[in-house]
C-alpha positions, 0 to 999 in steps of 0.5 A, spaced: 115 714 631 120 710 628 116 708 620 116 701 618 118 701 610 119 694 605 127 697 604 130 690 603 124 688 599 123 694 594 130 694 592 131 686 592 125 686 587 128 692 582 136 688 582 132 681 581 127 684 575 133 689 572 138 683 572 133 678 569 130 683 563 137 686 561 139 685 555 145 688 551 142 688 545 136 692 547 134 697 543 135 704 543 128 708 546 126 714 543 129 720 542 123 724 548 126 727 552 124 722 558 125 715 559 123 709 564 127 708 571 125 701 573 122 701 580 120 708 580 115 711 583 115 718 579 119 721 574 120 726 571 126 728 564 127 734 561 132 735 555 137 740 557 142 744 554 147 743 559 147 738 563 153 740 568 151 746 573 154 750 569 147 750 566 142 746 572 142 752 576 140 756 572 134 752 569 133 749 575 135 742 575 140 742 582 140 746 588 146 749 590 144 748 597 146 741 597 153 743 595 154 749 600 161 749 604 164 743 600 168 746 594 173 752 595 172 758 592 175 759 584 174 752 583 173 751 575 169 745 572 167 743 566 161 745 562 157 744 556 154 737 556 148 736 553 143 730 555 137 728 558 135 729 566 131 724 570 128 727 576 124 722 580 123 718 587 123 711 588 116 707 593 118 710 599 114 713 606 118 718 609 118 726 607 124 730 609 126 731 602 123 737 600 127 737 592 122 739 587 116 739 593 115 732 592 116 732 600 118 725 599 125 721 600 129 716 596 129 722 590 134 721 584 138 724 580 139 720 573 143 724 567 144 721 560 150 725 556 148 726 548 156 724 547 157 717 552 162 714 553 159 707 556 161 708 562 156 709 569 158 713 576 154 712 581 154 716 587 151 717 595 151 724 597 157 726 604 152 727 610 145 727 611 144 731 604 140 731 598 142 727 591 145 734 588 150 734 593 156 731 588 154 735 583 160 740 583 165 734 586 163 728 581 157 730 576 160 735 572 167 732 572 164 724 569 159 728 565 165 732 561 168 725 561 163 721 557 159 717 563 152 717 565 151 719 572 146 717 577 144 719 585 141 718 591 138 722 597 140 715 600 133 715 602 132 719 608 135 726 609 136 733 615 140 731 622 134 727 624 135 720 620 133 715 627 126 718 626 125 713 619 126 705 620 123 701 626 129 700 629 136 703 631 141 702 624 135 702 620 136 709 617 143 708 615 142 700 613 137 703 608 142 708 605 145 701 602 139 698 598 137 706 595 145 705 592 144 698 590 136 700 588 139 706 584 144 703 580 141 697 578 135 701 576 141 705 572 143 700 568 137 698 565 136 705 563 142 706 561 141 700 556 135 702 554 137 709 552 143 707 549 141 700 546 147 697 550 149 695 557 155 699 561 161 696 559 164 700 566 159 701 573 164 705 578 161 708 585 163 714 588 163 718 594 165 722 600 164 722 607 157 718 609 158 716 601 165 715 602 162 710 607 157 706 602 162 706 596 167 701 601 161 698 604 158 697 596 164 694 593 165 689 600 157 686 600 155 688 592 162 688 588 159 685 583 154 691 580 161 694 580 166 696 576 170 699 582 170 704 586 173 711 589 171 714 596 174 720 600 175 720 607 168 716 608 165 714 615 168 709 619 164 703 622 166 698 626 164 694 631 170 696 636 174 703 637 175 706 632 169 708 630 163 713 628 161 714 634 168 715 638 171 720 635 169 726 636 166 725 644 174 726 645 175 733 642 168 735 646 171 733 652 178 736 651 178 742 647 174 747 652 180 746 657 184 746 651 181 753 649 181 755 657 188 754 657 189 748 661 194 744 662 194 737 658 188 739 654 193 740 648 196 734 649 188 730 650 187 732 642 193 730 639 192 723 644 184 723 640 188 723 633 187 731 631 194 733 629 196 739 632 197 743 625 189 743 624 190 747 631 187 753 628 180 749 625 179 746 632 174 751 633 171 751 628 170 744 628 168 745 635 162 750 633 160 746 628 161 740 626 164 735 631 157 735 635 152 735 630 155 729 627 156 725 633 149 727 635 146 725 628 149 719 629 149 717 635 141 718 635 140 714 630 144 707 633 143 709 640 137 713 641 137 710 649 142 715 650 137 720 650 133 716 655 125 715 654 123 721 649 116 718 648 116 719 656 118 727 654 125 725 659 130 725 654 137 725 657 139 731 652 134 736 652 130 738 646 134 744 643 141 743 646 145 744 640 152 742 643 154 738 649 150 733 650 155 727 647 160 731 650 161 725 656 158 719 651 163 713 652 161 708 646 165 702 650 161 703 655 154 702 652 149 696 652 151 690 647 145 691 644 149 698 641 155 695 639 151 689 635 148 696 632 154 698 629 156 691 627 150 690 623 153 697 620 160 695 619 166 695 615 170 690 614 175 691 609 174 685 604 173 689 598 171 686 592 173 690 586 178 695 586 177 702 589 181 708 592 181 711 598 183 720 600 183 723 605 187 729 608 192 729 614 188 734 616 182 732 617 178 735 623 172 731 622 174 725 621 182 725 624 186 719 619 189 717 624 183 713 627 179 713 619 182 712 612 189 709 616 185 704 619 181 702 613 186 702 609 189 696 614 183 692 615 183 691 608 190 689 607 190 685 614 184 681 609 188 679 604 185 685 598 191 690 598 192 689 591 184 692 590 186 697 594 190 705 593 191 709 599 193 717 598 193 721 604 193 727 601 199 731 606 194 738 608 188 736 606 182 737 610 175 734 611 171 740 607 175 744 602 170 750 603 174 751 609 180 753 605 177 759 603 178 760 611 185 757 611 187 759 606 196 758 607 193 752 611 189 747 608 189 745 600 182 742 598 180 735 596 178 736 590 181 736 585 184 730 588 178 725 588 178 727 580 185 725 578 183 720 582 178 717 578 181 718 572 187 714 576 181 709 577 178 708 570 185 708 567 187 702 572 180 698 570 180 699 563 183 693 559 190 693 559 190 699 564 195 703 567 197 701 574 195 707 579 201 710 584 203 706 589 200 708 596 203 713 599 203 720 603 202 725 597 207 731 600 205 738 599 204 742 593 209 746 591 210 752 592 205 757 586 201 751 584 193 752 583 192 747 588 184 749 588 184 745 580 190 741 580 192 735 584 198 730 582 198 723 586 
């Protein structure tokens, strides 16, 4: 039973009350190792010695679970940021966050750094995660930099997101309002705490927060400073899109692994590369159908016929191939108009850069980042927009430990590149690299720390 829950209502009221009652001149709140978050539910702080994973790990203030298969193995992050840590959730219905034993979803992640730098960053985790999922990615890096940094769960979390709202698309029209809901309420803690406003409010993400950062600086550029996203979700009315790509990897790659003639030729045809060959059965193990199957419920359950009837096209515990024949041109409008609802249109209103590898198996670039980076050319914003495809880079950097010779990691590429970001927004700032292809590293450098766009 899809649960009916006041989403646009509760975010409206908490951008209207923070906007209203923000004052630059408010004054600092006390030195207690807590602080006020507008519109939540439940907080909880605690003064920490070390705000970055360094220290949370130990003293209980991330879980590692969140980030697991995201990072390469040997990358070094900052440490030895001490500050204030928020722990909370915003009104909500829906209880499959399990953080903290709260069982109860729109969670939150609020960090004050004792040094700041003025500064906010804002994140939605990659996926169907949870808010520490950016902790290694993002956090530790912006904390080492000075900013305060805040995350949401997105409001809804595990692979079965089409069981929260009443109707298809619901799940992830939600995610836009938790990211809008958390960074007002941010703001107001960040000046409350701090005595003064952000001077600077930027958004980040990867993959499913990739997405809400692009659709953030689309529909609600003025909360933000600018924006950085890394091989993020595609939505749009039309191929490509979300759930168009992997349906073909579904079809061809068993042929393709049986030896069949033109199989090959079919996965090159669907925009997977043929140096990211050696992935494709990994990818096809798992990722390309529990995505598509995360997705795909979720904007068109009726593809899995009548499930209250219990006679569901896909069989209750089939973990691979039920989408494999799924034609989305083929599907009713009423599915179309659901993506639409959720779709992309490239009209940015503050700058943002964009990476993704050219090795990407989940998401090919050749049917994501390309085509994003055209719509917002084709609607007039290059000049908000940076676009580096980093050469041999691929969707998740845990899969260098596999390929090693194979693929570098993105990493390091998302840090340069918010700091390319901060540089470019600042007063008088320096103007970031063209757009380009990054080529490969050279030979002998520390691909898993360092990235140069």
């Amino acid at each position: 039973m899809r649960i009916v829950r006041p989403v646009a209502a509760v975010a409206a009221a908490v951008l209207a009350a923070t906007l209203a009652s923000t004052s630059a001149s408010a004054a600092p709140e006390s030195s207690s190792c807590t602080a006020r978050v507008p519109g939540a539910e439940h907080v909880a702080g605690a003064c920490l010695a070390d705000l970055t994973t360094a220290g949370t790990v130990a003293s209980g203030h991330t879980d590692p679970a969140d980030w697991a298969g995201l990072e390469a193995p040997g990358t070094v992050n900052p440490s030895g940021v001490k500050g204030i840590q928020l722990d909370g959730y915003f009104p909500d219905s829906s209880t499959t966050n399990t953080n903290h034993g709260w069982n109860h979803d729109s969670q939150f992640v609020i960090r004050l750094p004792d040094h700041w730098n003025g500064g906010l960053v804002v994140a939605g985790p990659p996926g169907v995660r949870e808010q520490y999922a950016n902790d290694r990615l993002i956090s530790d890096h912006v904390l080492a930099r000075g900013y305060a940094y805040a995350a949401t769960d997105k409001g809804n979390t595990g692979a079965q997101i089409y069981t929260d709202g009443r109707r298809p698309g619901d799940a992830v029209a939600e995610w836009h309002d938790r990211v809008a809901q958390l960074t007002v309420a941010a703001k107001r803690t960040v000046s409350r705490h701090y005595g003064r406003m952000p001077t600077a409010t930027y958004m980040a993400g990867a993959s499913a927060g990739g997405y809400l950062v692009r659709w953030q600086l689309e529909n609600r550029p003025e909360l933000y400073t600018g924006g950085i996203e890394l091989h993020g979700l595609l939505f749009t009315p039309d191929s490509p899109n979300i759930l168009d790509t992997a349906p073909a990897a579904l079809r061809a790659y068993p042929r393709y692994r049986a030896g069949e003639p033109g199989a090959f030729e079919e996965m090159l045809a669907a925009g997977y590369p043929a140096e990211s060959a050696p992935m494709w059965e990994f990818h096809y193990d798992n990722q390309w159908d529990s995505l598509q199957r995360v997705m795909r419920e979720e904007i068109d359950p009726g593809y899995d016929g009548d499930r209250e009837a219990g006679t569901p096209f896909c069989p209750a515990g089939v973990q691979q191939g039920c989408d494999t024949d799924y034609v989305y041109a083929d599907r009713p409008q009423r599915v179309h108009r659901t993506v639409e609802r959720l779709s992309l249109t490239g009209r940015i209103g503050k700058p943002l850069l964009t990476l993704q590898g050219t090795l990407d198996t989940l998401l090919p670039i050749t049917r994501s980042g390309d085509v994003y980076a055209k719509m917002v050319e084709d609607s007039g914003r290059g000049d908000l927009h940076r676009y580096y495809r980093i050469t041999d880079g691929t969707h998740s950097d845990g899969l260098h430990k596999a390929f090693p010779s194979l693929v570098r990691p993105m990493s390091p590429c998302l840090k340069t590149g918010f700091d390319a970001l901060a540089a470019w927004t600042a007063r008088g700032g320096a103007t970031p690299p063209p757009s380009r292809t990054v080529p490969s590293a050279p030979a002998g450098s520390d691909t898993v720390n360092t990235c140069s766009l």
